[in-house]
N, C-alpha and C positions, 0 to 999 in steps of 0.2 A: 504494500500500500504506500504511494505514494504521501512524503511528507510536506513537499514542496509543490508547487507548479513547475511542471517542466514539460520540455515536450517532448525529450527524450522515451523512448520506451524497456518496458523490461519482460523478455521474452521468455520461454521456456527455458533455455542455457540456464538465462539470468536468476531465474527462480529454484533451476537446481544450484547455483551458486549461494544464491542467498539464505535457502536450505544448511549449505554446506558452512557457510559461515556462524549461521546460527547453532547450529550442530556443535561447530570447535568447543574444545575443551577451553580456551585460551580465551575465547572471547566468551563461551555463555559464563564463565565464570564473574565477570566482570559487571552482571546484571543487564549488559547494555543488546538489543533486539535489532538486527537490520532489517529495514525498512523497504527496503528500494534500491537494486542495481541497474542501472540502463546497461542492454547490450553491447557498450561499447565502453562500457567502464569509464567511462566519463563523467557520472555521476552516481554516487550513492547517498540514502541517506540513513541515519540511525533513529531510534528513540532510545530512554536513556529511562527509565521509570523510576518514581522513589519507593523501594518495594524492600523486603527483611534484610533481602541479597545486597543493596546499592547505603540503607542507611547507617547511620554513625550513629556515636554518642549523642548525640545535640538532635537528634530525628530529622537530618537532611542530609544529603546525597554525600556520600560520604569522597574526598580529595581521588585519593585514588582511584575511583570509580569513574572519576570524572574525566582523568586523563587516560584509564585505560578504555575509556568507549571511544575516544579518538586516536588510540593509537595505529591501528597498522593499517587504514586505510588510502590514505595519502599513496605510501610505498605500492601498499599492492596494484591501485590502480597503472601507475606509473611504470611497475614493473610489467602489467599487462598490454597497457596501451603503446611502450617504447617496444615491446619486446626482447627479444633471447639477445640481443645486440649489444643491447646496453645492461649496468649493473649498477642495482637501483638500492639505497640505507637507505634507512633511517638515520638522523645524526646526532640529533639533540629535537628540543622540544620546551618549551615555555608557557607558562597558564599564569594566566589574570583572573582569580575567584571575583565576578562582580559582587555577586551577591548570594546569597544560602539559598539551594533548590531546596524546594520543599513539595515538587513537584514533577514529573513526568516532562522531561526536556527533549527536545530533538536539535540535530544537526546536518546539514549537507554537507558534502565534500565534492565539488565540483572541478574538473580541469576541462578549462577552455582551450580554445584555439591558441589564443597570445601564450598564456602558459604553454605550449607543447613549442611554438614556436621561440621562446625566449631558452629555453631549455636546447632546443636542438639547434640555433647558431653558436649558443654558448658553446656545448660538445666540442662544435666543427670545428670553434677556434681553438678552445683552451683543453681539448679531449676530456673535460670534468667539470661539472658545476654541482653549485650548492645554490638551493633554495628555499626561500622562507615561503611557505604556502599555510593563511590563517582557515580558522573553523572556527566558529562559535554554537554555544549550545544556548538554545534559546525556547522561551514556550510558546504554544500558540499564538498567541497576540502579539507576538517579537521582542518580548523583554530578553534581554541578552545577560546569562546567571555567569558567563566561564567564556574567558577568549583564549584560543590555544594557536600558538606559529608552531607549526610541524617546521623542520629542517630537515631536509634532504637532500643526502648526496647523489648524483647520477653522473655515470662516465661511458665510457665507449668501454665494452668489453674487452680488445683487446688492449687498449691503451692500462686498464686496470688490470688484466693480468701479467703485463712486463713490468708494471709497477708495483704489482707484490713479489713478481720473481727476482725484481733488484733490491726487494725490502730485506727478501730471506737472506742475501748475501753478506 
């Protein structure tokens, strides 16, 4: 179910993926529900509920919860939409608690065009970029509770495996 307006769509693949993701050990642990893959990994979205699994002492959404329902979506898209070519981190990672959820939150994760495109001259020139790409978790009406900059690394495949084989030396 779609959390956002988009016009992207999410096909049979897409719903055994998003099956698949909710399945993980790694991520159901985390309290956090996928929502919505487009075919083309381009966008996904989460919810994020405040439920026994997500809350803390204080009865809202507890820190950790909050950054790992945005963690590995950034990378996997990126890893899927570049492909086998490129080799796609995580790097680091940054969160602004606005305010205490107390509540059933969502998020998108979108990469546009300009992102794909800012990302692939970077490559051509420098064979490696890093990029800040934000997500905010927000409730229906668009109060924004948590802003998070994912960083990630992305390189040219082989450029990064001559550069870990001169690492080992």
């Amino acid at each position: 179910m779609k959390q956002f307006q988009t016009d992207r769509n999410e096909g049979i693949r897409s719903k055994l993926r998003r099956l698949t993701f909710n399945l993980f050990p790694a991520i159901r642990g985390t309290g956090v529900w996928v929502s919505f893959i487009s075919d083309d990994y381009r966008e996904i979205h989460i919810r994020l509920p405040l439920s026994w699994r997500t809350r803390n002492y204080v009865g809202t959404v507890f820190g950790g919860s909050i950054y790992a329902a945005t963690d590995p979506f950034y990378m996997v898209q990126l890893m899927n939409i570049l492909g086998k070519e490129f080799v796609v981190w995580d790097k680091a990672a940054t969160i602004k608690f606005k305010k205490p959820i107390k509540k059933s939150v969502v998020a998108r994760f979108l990469i546009t065009d300009e992102i794909l495109t800012e990302i692939k001259e970077n490559i051509a020139n420098k064979n490696s970029y890093t990029i800040d790409l934000p997500v905010s978790l927000q409730d229906k009406e668009g109060t924004v509770y948590a802003e998070i900059i994912k960083t990630i690394y992305i390189a040219d495949k082989s450029y990064y495996q001559a550069k870990r084989e001169n690492d080992r030396k």
